[in-house]
SEVORO-236609 format. One line per 3 residues: number of its first residue (from 1); their letters; for each residue x, y, z of C-alpha. Coordinates in Angstrom, 2 decimals. Layout:
N
NUM	A	X Y Z ~ ...;
END
This chain:
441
1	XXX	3.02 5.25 -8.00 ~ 5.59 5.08 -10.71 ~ 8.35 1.97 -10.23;
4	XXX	11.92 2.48 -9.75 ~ 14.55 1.83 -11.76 ~ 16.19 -0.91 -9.08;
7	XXX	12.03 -1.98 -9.33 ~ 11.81 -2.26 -13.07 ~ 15.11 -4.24 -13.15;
10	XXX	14.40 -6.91 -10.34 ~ 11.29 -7.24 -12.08 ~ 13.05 -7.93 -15.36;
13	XXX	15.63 -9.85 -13.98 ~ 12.93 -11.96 -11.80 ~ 10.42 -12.62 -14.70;
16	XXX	13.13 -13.35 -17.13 ~ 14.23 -16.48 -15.22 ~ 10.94 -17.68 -14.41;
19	XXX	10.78 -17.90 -17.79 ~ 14.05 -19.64 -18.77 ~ 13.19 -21.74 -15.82;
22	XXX	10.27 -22.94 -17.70 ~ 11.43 -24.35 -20.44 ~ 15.13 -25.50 -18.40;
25	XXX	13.47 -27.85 -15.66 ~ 14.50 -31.35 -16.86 ~ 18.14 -30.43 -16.21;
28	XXX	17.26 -28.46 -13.03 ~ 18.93 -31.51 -10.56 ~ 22.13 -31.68 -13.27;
31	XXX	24.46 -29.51 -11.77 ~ 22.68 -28.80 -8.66 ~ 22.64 -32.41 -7.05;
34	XXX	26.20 -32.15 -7.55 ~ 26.61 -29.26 -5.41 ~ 23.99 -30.89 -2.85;
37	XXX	26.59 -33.74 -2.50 ~ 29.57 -31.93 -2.38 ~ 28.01 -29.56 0.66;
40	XXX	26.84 -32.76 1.97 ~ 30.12 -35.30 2.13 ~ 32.04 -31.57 3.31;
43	XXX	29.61 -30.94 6.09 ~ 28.71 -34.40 6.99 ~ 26.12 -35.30 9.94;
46	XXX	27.16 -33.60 12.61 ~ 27.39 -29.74 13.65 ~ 26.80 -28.71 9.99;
49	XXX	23.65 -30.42 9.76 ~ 22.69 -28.95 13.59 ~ 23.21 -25.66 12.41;
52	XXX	21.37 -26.12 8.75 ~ 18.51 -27.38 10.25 ~ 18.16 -24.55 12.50;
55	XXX	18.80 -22.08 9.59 ~ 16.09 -23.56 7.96 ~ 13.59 -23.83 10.44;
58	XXX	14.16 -20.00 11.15 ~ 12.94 -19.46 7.57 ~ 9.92 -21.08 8.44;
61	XXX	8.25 -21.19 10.64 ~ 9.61 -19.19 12.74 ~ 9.92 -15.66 10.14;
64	XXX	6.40 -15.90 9.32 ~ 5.07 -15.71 12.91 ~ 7.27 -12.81 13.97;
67	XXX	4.12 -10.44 13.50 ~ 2.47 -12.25 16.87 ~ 5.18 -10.74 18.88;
70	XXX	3.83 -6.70 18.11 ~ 0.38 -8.13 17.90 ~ 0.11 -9.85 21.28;
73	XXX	2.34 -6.57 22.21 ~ 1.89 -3.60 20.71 ~ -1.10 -1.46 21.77;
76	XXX	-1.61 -0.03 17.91 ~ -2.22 -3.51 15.76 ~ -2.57 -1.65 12.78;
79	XXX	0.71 -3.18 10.63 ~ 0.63 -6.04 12.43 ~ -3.14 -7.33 11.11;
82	XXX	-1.64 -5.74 7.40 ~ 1.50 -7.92 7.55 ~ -0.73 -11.03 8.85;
85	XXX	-3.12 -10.57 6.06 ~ -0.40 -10.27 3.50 ~ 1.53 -13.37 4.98;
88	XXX	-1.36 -14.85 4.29 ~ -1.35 -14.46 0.51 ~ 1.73 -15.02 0.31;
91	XXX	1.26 -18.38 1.93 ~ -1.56 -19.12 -0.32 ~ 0.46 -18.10 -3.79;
94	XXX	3.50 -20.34 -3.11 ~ 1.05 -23.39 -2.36 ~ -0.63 -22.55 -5.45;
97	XXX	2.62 -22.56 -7.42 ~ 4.05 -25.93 -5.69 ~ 0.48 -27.52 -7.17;
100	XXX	0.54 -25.62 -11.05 ~ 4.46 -27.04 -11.32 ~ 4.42 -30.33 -8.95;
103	XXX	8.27 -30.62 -9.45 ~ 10.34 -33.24 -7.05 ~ 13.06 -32.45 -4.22;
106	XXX	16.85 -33.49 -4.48 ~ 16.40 -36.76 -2.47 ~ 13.44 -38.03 -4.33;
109	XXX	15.30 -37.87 -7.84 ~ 18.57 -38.07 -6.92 ~ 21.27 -40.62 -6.66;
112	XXX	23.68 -40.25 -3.24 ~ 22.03 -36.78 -1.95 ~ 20.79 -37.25 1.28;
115	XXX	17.16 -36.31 3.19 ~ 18.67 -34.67 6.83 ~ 15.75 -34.44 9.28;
118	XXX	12.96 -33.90 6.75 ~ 11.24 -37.12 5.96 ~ 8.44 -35.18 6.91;
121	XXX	8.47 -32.73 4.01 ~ 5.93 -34.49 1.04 ~ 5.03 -31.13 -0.42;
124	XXX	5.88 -30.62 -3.93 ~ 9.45 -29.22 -4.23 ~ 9.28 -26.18 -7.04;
127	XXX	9.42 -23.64 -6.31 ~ 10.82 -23.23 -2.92 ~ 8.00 -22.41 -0.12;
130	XXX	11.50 -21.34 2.46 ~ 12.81 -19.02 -0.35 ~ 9.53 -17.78 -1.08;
133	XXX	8.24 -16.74 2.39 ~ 11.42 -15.73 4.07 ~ 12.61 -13.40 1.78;
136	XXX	9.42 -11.87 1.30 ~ 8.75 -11.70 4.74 ~ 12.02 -10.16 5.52;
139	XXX	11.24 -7.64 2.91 ~ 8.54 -6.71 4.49 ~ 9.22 -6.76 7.59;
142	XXX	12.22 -3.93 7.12 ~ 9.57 -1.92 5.14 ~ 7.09 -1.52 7.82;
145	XXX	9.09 -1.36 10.65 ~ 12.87 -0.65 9.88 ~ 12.41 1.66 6.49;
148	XXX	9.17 3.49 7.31 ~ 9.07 6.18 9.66 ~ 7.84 4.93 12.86;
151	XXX	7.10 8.44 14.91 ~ 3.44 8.22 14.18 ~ 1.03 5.08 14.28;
154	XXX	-0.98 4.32 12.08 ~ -4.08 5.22 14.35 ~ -2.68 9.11 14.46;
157	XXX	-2.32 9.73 10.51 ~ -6.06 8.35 9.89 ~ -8.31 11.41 8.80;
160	XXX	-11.74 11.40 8.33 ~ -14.19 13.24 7.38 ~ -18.23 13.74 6.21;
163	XXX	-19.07 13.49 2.79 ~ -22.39 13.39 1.24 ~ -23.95 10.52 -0.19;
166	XXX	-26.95 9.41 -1.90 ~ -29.62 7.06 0.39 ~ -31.31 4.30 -1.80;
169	XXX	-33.07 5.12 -5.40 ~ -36.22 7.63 -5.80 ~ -39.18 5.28 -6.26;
172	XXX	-41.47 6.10 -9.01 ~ -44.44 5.41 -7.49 ~ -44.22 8.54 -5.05;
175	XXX	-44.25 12.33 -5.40 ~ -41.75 14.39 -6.71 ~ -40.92 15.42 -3.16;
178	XXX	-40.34 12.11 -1.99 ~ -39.08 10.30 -4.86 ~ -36.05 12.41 -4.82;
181	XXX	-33.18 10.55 -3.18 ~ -32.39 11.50 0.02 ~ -29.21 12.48 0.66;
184	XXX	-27.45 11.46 4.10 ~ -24.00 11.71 5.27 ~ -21.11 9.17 5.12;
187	XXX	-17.87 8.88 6.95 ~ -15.11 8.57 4.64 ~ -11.46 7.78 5.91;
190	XXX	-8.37 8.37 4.29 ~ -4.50 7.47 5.46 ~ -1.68 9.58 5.49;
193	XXX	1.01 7.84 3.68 ~ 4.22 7.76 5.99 ~ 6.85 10.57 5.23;
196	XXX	9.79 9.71 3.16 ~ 12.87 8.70 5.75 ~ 16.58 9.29 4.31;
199	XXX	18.52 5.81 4.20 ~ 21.18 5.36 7.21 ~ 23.36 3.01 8.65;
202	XXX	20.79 1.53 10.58 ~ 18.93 0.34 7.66 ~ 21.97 -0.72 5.84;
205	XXX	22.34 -2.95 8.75 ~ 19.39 -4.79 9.33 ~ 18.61 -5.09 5.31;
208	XXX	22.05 -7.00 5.07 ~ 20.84 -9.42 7.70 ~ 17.84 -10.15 5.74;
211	XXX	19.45 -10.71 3.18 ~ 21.98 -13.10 4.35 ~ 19.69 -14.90 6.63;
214	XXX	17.61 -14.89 3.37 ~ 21.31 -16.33 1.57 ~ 21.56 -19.16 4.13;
217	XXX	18.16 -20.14 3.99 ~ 18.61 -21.16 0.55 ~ 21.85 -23.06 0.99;
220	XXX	20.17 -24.66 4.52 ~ 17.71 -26.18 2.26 ~ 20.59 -27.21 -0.30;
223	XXX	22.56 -28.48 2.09 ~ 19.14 -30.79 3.83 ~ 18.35 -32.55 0.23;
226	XXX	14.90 -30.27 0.17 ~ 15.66 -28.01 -2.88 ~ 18.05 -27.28 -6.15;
229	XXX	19.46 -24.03 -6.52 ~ 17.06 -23.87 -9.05 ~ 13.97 -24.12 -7.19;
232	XXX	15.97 -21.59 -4.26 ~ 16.08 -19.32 -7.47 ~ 12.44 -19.68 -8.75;
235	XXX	11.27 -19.13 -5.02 ~ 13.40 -15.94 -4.70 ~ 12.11 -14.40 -8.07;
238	XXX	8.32 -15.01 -7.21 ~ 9.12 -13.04 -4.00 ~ 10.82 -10.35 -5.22;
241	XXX	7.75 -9.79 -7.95 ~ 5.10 -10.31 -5.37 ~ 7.18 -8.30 -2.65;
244	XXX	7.25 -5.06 -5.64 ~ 3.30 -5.75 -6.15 ~ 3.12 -5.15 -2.08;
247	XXX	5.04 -2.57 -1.51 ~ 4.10 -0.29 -5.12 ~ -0.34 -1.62 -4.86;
250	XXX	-1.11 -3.68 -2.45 ~ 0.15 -1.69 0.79 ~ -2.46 1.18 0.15;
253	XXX	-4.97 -1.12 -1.08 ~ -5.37 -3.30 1.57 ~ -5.04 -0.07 4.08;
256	XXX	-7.78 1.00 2.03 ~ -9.88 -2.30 2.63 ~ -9.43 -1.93 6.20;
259	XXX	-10.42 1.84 6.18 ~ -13.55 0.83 4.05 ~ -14.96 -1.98 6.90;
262	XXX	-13.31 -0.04 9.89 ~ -14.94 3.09 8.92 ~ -18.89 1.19 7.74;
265	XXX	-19.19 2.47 4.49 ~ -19.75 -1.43 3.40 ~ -22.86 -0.97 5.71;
268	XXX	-24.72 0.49 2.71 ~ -24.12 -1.90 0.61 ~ -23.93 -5.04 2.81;
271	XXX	-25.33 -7.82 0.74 ~ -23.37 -6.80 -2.55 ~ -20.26 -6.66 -0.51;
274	XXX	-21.02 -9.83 1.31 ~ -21.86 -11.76 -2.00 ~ -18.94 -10.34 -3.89;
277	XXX	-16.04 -11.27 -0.91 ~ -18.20 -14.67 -0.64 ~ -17.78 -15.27 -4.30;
280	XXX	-14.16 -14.52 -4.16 ~ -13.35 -16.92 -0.98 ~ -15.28 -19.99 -2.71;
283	XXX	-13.19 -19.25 -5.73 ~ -9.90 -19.20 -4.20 ~ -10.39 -21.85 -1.78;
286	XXX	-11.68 -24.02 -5.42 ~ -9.00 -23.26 -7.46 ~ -5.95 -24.76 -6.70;
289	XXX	-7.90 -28.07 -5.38 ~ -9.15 -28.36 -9.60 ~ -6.13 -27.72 -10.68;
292	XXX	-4.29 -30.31 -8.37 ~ -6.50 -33.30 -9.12 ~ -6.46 -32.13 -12.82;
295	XXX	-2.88 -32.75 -12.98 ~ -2.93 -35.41 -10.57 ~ -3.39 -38.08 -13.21;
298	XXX	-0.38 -36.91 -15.26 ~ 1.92 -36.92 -12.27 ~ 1.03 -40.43 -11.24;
301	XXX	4.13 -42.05 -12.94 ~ 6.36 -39.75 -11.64 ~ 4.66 -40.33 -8.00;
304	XXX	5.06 -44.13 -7.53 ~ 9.11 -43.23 -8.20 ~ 9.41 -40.55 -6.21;
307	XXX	7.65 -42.04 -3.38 ~ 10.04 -45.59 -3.79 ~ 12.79 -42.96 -3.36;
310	XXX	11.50 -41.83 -0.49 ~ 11.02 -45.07 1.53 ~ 14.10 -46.24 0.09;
313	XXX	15.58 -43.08 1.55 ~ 13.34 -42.70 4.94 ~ 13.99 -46.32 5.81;
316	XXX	10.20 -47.11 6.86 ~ 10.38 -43.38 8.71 ~ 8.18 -42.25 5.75;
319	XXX	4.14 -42.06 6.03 ~ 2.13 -41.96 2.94 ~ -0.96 -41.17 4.97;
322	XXX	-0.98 -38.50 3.12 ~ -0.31 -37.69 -0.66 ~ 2.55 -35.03 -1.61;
325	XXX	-0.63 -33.11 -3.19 ~ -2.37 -32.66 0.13 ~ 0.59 -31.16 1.35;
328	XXX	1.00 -28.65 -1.24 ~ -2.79 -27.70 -1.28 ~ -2.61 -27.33 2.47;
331	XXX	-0.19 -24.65 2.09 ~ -2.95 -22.64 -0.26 ~ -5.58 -22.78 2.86;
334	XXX	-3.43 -19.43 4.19 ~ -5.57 -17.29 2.38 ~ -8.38 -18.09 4.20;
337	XXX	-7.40 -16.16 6.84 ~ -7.28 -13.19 4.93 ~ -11.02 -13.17 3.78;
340	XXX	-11.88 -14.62 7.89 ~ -10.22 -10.81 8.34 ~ -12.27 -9.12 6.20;
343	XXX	-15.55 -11.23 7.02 ~ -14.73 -10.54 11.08 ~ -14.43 -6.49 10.09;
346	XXX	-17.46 -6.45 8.14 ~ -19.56 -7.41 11.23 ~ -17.65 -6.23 14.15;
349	XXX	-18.93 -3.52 16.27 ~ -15.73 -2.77 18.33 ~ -12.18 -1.34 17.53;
352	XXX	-9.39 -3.99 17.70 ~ -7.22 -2.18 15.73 ~ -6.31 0.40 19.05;
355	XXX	-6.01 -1.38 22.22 ~ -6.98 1.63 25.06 ~ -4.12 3.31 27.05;
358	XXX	-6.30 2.76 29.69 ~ -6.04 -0.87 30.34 ~ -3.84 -2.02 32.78;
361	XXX	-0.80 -4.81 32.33 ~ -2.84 -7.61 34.08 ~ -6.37 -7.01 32.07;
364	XXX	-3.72 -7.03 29.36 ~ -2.80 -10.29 29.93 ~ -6.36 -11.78 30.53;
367	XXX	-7.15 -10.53 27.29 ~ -4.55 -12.51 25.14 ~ -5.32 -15.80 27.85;
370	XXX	-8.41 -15.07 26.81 ~ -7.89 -15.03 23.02 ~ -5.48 -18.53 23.14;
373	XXX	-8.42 -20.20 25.05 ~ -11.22 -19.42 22.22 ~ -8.72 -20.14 19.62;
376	XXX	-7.58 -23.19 21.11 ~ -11.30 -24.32 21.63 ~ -11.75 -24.00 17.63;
379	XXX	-8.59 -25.74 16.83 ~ -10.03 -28.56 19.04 ~ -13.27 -28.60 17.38;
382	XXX	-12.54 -27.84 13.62 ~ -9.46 -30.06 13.48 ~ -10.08 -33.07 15.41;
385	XXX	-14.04 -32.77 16.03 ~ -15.13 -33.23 12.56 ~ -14.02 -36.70 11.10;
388	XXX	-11.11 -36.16 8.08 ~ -11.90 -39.19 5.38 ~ -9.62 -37.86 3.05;
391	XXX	-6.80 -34.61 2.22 ~ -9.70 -33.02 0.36 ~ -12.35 -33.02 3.02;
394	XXX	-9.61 -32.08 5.62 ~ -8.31 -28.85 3.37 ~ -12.27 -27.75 2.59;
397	XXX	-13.26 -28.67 5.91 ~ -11.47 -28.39 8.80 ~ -8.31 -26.49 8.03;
400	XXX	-10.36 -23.91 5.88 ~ -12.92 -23.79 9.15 ~ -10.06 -23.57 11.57;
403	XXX	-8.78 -20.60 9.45 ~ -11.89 -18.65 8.90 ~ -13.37 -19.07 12.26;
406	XXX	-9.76 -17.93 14.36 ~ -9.74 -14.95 12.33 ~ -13.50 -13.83 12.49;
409	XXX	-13.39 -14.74 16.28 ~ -11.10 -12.13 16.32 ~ -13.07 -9.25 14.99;
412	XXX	-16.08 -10.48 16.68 ~ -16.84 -12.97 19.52 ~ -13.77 -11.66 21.39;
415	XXX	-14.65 -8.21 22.01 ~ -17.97 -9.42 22.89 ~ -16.07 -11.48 25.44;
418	XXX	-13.82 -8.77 26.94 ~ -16.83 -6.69 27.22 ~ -18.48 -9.11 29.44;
421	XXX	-15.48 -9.27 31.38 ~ -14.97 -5.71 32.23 ~ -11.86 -5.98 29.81;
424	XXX	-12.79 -3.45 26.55 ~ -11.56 -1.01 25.22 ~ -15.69 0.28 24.49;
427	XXX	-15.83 3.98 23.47 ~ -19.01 4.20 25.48 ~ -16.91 4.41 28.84;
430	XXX	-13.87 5.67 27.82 ~ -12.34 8.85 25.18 ~ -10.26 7.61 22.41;
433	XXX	-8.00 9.96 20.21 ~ -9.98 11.95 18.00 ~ -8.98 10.63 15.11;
436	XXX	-9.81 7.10 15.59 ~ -13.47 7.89 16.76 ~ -14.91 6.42 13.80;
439	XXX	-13.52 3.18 14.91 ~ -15.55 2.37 17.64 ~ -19.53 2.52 16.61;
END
């Protein structure tokens, strides 16, 4: 898919400040911790803070978790799994960036701006993780379920269909006749890309309330002492790069992923597959943890003063229990959940994509009870079961096992679950639409 022109020039736009912004940080707080006081001494302590720190919290968490409500409620959980599993990189790529530039917040650095309500926030401070994620998120959001056209699911444009494939490789040691490979056939599923919609009022609508919620977002976390307009600015252009990567590669890819488990064609080569997705996991759950205590060392000036700021500021309200790096690498954890995804689809033996029609509104409810008691039962035993001696054993251990073992639960031990219960969706006892047959095996 060729880009755009409106593509090509946020693109430009995006990657040419990233790289101005590069070489421009030591004056990032000049100008902007001037604004950060001005907004502060205007708005003062009162309502304006109220309403900033709701602003902000709606950026996060609250935008990221929006997909729960069509996933706990929707009966096709097609786009909401995609938008969880690409929340999920994006989660893990602004954590990554916070630990590659390590750069201070407002109130650690600067004189007479203020800290309102987030004495809790240790994470790195460039770029910003609200910017980031709620712009992205609100892009994406309109594209799957504001822009695209909505009158089919996803389940009704899947088509599949038999293909021949080659078994394993002719062994020498046999005949002719049997050394030949044997060919079998193999389900292969494609999905129909969603029709082009014309642009309306509707959609001029709800894409200027992204974008101003996206707007006061930015100055929320001005106003609060968290970030400069610099770091807003940084977080904004990583978004709108990653966002254009989504929407113009990613999107079909990962519907392709999910059509290459869903479907079993990883069944023939399991182990390959397996090792390869294994590989990747170690290596991205690795990465930013070398790179943060590589750095570490080089920050550790800059961390006793930031960190006298911030008692000086917190008044005793601050905990150093744990290190501004720890926070920062906790954020990268988020991508385990996408390769818990793809491990739970590569061994499930149920659809969970396509809830039945079938099931009434009180087995529909046992279900997600259900689901929140084995998740909560991990939680309990990954997080707080296994002793945390440190921010490193925490992130490889206990977050990273929380993560991966909600998310493969979900593929796997609950349909096992609602099947013992009498609450499946099983294509043994019941028809599903032809097209999503290959589904269910």
């Amino acid at each position: 898919m060729r880009l755009s022109p409106a593509a090509i020039t946020c693109l430009a736009i995006s990657g040419i400040y990233i790289f101005i912004n590069f070489f421009t940080s030591s004056l990032e707080f000049d100008s902007s911790n001037k604004i950060a006081r001005y907004l502060q001494n205007a708005g003062g302590d009162g309502i304006a803070k109220f309403f900033f720190l709701v602003i902000t919290y709606f950026g996060f968490p609250v935008v990221p978790v929006l997909p729960v409500i069509p996933l706990l409620l929707l009966r096709d959980k097609w786009v909401p799994f995609k938008i969880t599993f690409l929340f999920s990189i994006s989660g893990y790529i602004i954590g990554f960036l916070k630990v590659i530039y390590g750069g201070p917040r407002p109130w650690w650095v600067g004189d007479g701006v203020q800290v309102f309500g987030q004495c809790g926030v240790t994470d790195f401070g460039r770029p910003s993780g609200h910017a980031f994620i709620s712009a992205y998120a609100f892009l994406l959001l309109f594209k799957f379920y504001i822009y695209d056209d909505q009158s089919q699911t996803y389940t009704e444009r899947i088509r599949t269909e038999e293909v021949e494939a080659l078994d394993e490789e002719p062994t020498p040691d046999l005949p002719d006749i049997e050394a030949r490979p044997q060919k079998k056939m193999l389900r292969r599923s494609t999905l129909d890309r969603p029709p082009k919609t014309e642009w309306d009022s509707m959609k001029t609508m709800w894409l200027t309330i992204g974008i101003i919620l996206s707007i006061l977002i930015g100055i929320s976390r001005i106003y609060l002492g968290a970030h400069s307009f610099e770091q807003i600015f940084l977080g904004w252009s990583y978004a709108a790069i990653f966002y254009i990567f989504t929407i113009y590669y990613l999107d079909e890819q990962t519907d392709n992923l999910f059509l290459f488990f869903l479907d079993g064609r990883h069944r023939n080569q399991q182990t390959k597959v397996f090792g390869t997705v294994t590989a990747l996991y170690i290596l991205m759950l690795t990465l930013p943890l070398v790179v943060s205590l590589l750095t570490s060392a080089s920050r550790e000036a800059n961390k006793k003063i930031w960190v006298a700021n911030m008692l000086k500021q917190c008044e005793g309200g601050f905990s150093q229990e744990f290190p501004m790096d720890s926070m920062s690498l906790y954020l990268c954890v988020m991508g385990v959940i996408t390769f818990g995804m793809i491990y739970g689809m590569m061994f499930a033996k149920h659809n969970i994509m396509l809830i039945s029609k079938y099931l009434t509104t009180s087995q529909l409810i046992l279900r997600k009870l259900v689901g929140l008691a084995v998740f909560a039962v991990i939680a309990l035993v990954c997080y707080y079961g296994v002793p945390t001696t440190n921010y490193i054993v925490c992130y490889l251990v206990n977050l990273n096992a929380l993560l991966l073992f909600v998310a493969i639960s979900a593929y796997t031990v609950l349909p096992k679950l609602f099947d013992m219960m009498g609450l499946s969706n099983n294509s043994k006892v019941e028809e599903l639409n032809r097209n999503s047959d290959y589904l269910s095996y």
